[in-house]
C-alpha positions in Angstrom: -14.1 40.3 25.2 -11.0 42.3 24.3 -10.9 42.0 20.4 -9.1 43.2 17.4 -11.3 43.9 14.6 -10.3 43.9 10.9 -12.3 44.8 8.0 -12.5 47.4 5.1 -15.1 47.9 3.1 -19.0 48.8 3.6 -19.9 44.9 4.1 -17.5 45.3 7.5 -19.0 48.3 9.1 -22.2 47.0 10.7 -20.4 44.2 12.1 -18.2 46.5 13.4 -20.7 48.5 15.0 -22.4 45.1 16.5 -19.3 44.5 18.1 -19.2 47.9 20.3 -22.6 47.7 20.9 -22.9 44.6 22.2 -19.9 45.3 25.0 -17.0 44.4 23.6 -14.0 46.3 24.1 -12.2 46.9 20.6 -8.1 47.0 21.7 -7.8 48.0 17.8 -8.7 48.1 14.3 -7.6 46.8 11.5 -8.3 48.0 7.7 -6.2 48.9 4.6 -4.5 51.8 3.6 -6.7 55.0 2.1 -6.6 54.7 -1.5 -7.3 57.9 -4.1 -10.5 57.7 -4.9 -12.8 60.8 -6.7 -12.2 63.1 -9.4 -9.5 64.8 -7.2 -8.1 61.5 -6.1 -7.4 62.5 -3.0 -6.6 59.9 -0.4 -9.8 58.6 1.0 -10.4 56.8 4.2 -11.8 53.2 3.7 -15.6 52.9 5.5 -14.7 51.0 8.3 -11.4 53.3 9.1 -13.8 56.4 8.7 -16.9 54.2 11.4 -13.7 53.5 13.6 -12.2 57.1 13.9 -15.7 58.4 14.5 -16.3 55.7 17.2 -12.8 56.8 18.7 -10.8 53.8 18.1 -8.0 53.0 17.6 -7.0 52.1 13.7 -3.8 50.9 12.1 -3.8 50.0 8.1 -0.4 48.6 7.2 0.7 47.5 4.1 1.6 44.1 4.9 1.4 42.0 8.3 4.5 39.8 7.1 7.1 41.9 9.3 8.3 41.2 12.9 7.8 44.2 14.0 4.0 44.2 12.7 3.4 41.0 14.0 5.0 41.9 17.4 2.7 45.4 16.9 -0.8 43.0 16.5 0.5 40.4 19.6 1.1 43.0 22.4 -2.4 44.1 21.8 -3.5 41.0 24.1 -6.6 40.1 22.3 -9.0 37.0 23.8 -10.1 37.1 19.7 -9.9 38.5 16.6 -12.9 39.1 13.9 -12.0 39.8 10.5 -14.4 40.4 7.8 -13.5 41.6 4.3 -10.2 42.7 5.6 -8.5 42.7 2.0 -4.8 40.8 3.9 -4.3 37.8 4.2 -3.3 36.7 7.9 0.3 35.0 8.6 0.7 32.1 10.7 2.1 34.6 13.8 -1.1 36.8 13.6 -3.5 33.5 13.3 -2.3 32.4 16.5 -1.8 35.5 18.4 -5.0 36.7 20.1 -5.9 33.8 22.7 -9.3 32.3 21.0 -7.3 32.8 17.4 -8.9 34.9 14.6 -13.5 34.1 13.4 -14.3 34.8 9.4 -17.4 36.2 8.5 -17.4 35.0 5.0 -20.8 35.7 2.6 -21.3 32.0 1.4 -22.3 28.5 2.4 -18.7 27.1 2.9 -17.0 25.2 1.3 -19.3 26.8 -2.2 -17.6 29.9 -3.2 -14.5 30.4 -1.3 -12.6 33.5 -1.8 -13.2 37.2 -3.0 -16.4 37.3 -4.7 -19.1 35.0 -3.4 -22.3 36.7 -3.2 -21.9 38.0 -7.1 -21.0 34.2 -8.4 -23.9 33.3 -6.2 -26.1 35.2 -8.4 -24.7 34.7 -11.7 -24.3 31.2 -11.1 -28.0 31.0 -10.0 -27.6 29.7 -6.7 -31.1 29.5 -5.0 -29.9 30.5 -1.6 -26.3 31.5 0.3 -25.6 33.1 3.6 -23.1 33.3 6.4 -20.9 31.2 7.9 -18.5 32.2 10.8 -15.1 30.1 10.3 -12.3 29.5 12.4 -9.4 31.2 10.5 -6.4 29.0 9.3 -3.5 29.5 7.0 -5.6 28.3 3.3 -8.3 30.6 1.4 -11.2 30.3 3.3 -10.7 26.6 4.1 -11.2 27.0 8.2 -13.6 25.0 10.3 -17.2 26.5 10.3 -18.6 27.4 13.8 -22.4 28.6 12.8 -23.8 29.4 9.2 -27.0 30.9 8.3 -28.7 30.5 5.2 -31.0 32.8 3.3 -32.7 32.4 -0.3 -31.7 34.8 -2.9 -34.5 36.5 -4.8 -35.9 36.9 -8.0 -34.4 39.7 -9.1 -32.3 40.4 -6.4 -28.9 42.2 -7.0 -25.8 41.7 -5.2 -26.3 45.3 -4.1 -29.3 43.9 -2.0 -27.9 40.9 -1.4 -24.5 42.6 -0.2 -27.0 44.7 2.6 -28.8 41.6 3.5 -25.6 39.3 4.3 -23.9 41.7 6.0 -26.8 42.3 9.0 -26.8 38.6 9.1 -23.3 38.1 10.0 -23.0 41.3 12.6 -25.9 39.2 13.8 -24.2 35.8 13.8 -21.2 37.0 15.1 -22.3 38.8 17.9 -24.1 35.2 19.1 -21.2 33.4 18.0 -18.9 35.6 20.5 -21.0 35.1 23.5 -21.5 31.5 23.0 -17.3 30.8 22.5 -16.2 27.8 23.2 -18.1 26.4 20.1 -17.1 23.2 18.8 -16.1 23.8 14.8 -16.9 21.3 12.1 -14.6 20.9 9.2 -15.9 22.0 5.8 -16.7 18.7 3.6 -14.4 17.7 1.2 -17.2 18.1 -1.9 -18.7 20.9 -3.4 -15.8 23.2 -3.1 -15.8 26.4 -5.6 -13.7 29.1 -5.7 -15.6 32.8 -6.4 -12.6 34.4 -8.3 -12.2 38.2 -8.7 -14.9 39.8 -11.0 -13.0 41.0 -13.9 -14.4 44.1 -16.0 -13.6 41.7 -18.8 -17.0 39.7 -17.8 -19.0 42.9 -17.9 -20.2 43.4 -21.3 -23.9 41.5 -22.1 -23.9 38.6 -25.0 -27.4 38.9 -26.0 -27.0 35.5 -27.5 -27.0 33.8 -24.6 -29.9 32.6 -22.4 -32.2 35.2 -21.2 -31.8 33.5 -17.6 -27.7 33.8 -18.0 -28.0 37.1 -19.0 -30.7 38.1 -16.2 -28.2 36.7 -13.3 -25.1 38.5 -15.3 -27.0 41.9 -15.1 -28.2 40.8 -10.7 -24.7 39.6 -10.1 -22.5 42.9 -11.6 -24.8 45.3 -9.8 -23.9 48.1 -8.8 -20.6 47.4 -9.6 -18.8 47.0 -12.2 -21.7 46.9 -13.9 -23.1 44.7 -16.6 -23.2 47.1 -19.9 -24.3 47.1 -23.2 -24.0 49.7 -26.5 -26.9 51.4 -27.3 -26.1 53.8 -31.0 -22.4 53.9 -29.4 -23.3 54.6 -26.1 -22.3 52.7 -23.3 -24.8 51.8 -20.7 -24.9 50.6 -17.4 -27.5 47.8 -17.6 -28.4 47.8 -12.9 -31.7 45.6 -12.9 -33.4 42.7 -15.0 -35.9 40.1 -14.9 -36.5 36.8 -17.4 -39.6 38.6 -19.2 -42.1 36.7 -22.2 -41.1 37.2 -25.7 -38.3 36.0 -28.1 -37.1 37.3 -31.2 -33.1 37.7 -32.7 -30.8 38.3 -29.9 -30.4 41.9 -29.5 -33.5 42.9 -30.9 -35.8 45.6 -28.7 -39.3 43.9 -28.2 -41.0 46.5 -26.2 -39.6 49.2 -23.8 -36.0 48.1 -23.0 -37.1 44.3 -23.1 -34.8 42.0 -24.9 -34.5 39.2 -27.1 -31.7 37.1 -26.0 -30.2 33.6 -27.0 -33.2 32.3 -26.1 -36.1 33.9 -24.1 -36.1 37.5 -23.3 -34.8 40.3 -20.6 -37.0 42.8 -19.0 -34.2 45.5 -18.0 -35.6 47.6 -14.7 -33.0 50.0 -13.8 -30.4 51.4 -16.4 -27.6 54.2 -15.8 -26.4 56.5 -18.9 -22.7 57.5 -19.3 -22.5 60.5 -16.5 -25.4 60.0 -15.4 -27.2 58.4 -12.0 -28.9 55.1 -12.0 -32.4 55.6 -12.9 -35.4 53.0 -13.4 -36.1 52.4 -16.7 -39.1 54.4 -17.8 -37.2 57.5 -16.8 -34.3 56.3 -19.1 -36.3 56.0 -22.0 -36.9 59.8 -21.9 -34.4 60.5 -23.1 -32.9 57.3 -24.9 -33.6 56.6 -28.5 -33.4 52.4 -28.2 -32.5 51.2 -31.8 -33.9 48.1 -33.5 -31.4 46.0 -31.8 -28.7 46.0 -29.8 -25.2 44.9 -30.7 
């Protein structure tokens, strides 16, 4: 199939690279603007404009797709379908309709839980025992399309969204390179219950309240890694707290209980991977080299 593709981020590129090797001819793709980004910040190329260029494709990142002459721009490509996945815009009616099969989602959830822009972190901090993929049929509300396939997968013990992230996005190059040869594919509307909304993970959320449960606390630290980045203040040093698992022991919240264990609320967090200010993530035991933990943390 002729298709316009449209994604941005690192979740995008192996669908991306599914779609060219399984045939398909790319007319064009779609991602957003390069944004300054390192110490220089210098315009940088997002991941999938950077797969695309060294692919040879074609690649256009406007602002907006609200103008006519955009529109027009996306239309005279003459695209059987378009496949968007993370593409960071959301689509006018004009585009939606444009390519001749209309636009496929890959969205990282079990539709209709966690709709829009952060599902697979609220998956894990809301200790969901499984998500996935589902490949929707795009329409004009957030994330509210018909569902052609979906693909569920349990979430791990102490899995982060890092891993998670990795995992969901082979699934879906997966499921939509069989959804694409297997077009027409009758789509079933999402049910009316169990609708959520994955809002936007604010910095705000990433600081650790040792007073609550050791299980909240644990799916916190899973759902903010790698980024932001749950955190705590260790002697007035903030650290990046990357990996955790709901360990034995209680105590005051706060308080160190062995190694960089921790009392919380209630039960106690085993943290496994821990990043210093300027420096890289490192497991724990090399950490504590060179990291006095106090009595308790604040």
């Amino acid at each position: 199939m002729r298709i316009i593709f449209m994604g941005t981020p690192d979740f995008s590129v192996p669908v991306l690279d599914a779609l060219v090797d399984a045939g398909h001819d790319i007319a064009c793709v779609y991602c957003q603007p390069p944004r300054p980004a390192g110490r220089g910040k210098k315009d940088r190329p997002s991941p999938v404009q950077a797969r695309a260029e060294a692919l040879g494709l074609e690649v256009r990142h406007p602002v907006s797709l609200k103008g006519a002459d955009e529109q027009a721009a996306f239309a005279a490509l003459g695209a059987d379908l378009a496949v968007v996945v993370a593409y960071g815009l959301i689509l006018p009616q004009a585009v939606l309709d444009a390519p001749r099969l209309g636009c496929l989602n890959i969205h990282a959830s079990l539709l209709p839980r966690w709709r829009g822009a952060a599902p697979i972190h609220r998956a894990i901090m809301a200790g969901d025992a499984e998500t996935g993929v589902c490949i929707m049929q795009m329409e004009a509300g957030l994330d509210t399309g018909p569902v052609l396939r979906r693909e569920a997968t349990p979430i791990g013990a102490e899995e982060t969204t890092g891993g998670l992230h990795d995992r969901l996005s082979a699934m879906g190059a997966e499921l939509i390179v069989q959804v694409v040869a297997d077009l027409p594919l009758p789509a079933v509307p999402q049910p009316a219950e169990g609708v959520s909304y994955a809002a936007k993970i604010d910095k705000a959320e990433a600081r650790v309240d040792w007073t609550r449960p050791a299980t909240e606390v644990d799916r916190l630290i899973r759902g903010l890694s790698p980024f932001p980045g749950a955190w705590c203040d260790v002697a007035g040093e903030r650290v990046k707290l990357l990996g955790a698992r709901v360990a034995d022991g209680a105590g005051a919240p706060g308080q160190v209980l062995e190694g960089f264990t921790i009392a919380c609320g209630t039960g106690a967090v085993a943290i496994t991977m821990a990043q210093r200010a300027g420096k890289k993530a490192m497991p724990v035991a090399e950490v504590l080299k060179g990291l006095d933990l106090p009595q308790r943390l604040s």
